[in-house]
C-alpha positions as CSV (number, residue, x, y, z in Angstrom):
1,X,172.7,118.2,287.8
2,X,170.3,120.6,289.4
3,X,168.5,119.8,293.0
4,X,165.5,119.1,291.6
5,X,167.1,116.5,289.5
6,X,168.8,115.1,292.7
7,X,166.1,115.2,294.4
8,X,164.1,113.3,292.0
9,X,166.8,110.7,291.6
10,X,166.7,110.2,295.4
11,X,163.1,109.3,295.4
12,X,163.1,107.2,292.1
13,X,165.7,105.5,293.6
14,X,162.9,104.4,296.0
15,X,160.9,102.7,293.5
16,X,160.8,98.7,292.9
17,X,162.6,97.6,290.0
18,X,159.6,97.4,288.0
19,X,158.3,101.0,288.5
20,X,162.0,102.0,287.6
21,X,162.0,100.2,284.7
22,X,158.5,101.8,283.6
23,X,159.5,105.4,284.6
24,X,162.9,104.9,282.3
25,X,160.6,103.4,279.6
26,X,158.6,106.8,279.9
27,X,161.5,109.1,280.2
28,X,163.4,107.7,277.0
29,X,159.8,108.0,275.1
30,X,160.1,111.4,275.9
31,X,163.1,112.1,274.2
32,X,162.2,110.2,271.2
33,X,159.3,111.9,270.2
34,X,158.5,113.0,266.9
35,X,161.4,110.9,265.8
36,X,162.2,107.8,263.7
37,X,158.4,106.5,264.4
38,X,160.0,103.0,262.5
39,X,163.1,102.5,263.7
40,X,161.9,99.4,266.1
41,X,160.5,97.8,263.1
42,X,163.7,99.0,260.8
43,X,165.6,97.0,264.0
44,X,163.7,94.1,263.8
45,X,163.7,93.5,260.6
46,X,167.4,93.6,260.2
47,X,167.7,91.5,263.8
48,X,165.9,89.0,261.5
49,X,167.9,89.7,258.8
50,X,171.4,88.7,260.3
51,X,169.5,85.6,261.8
52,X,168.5,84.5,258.3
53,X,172.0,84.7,257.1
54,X,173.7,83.2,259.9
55,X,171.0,80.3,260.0
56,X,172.0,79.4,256.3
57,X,175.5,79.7,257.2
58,X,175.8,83.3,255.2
59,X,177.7,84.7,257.7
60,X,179.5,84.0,260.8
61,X,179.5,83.9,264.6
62,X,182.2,85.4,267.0
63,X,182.3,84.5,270.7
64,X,181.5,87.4,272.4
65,X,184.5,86.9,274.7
66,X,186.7,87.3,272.1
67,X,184.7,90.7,270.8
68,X,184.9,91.9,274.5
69,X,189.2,90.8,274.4
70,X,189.6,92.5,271.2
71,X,187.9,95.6,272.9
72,X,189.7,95.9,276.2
73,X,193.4,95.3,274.2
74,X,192.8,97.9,271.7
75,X,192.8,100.7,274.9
C-alpha cells in the first residue's frame, strides 16, 4: 500500500459509518464498471428462486451453525 493510500485510509477512517458505507458503495462501483450491468437482477431472481423452492418444500434448509462447523473442521 502506497502513502497516499495510507493516508487516505487514515482520513476515511474519520468518516461516520454512513459516509463510509457510501464512499465503499462508490469505490466498488468503480471497479464494476462496464461489467455484468444484470448481475443484481440475475441475483435476485435466483434469491427468489431458492425461496420459491424452499417455500414448497423443494429443497431444504441447513442451520447455518452446522454450515459454519462443517467449515472450521474441514481446516
Amino acid at each position: 500500500m502506497t502513502q497516499y493510500v495510507r493516508k487516505i485510509e487514515a482520513e476515511a477512517v474519520q468518516l461516520s459509518k454512513k459516509d463510509r458505507a457510501e464512499l465503499v458503495r462508490r469505490l466498488i462501483a468503480t471497479l464494476d464498471q462496464g461489467h455484468d450491468f444484470d448481475a443484481e437482477q440475475v441475483w435476485l431472481d435466483e434469491a427468489e428462486r431458492r425461496l420459491s423452492s424452499y417455500q414448497k418444500g423443494d429443497s431444504k434448509s441447513i442451520p447455518a451453525e452446522n454450515v459454519f462447523d462443517a467449515l472450521l473442521s474441514s481446516h
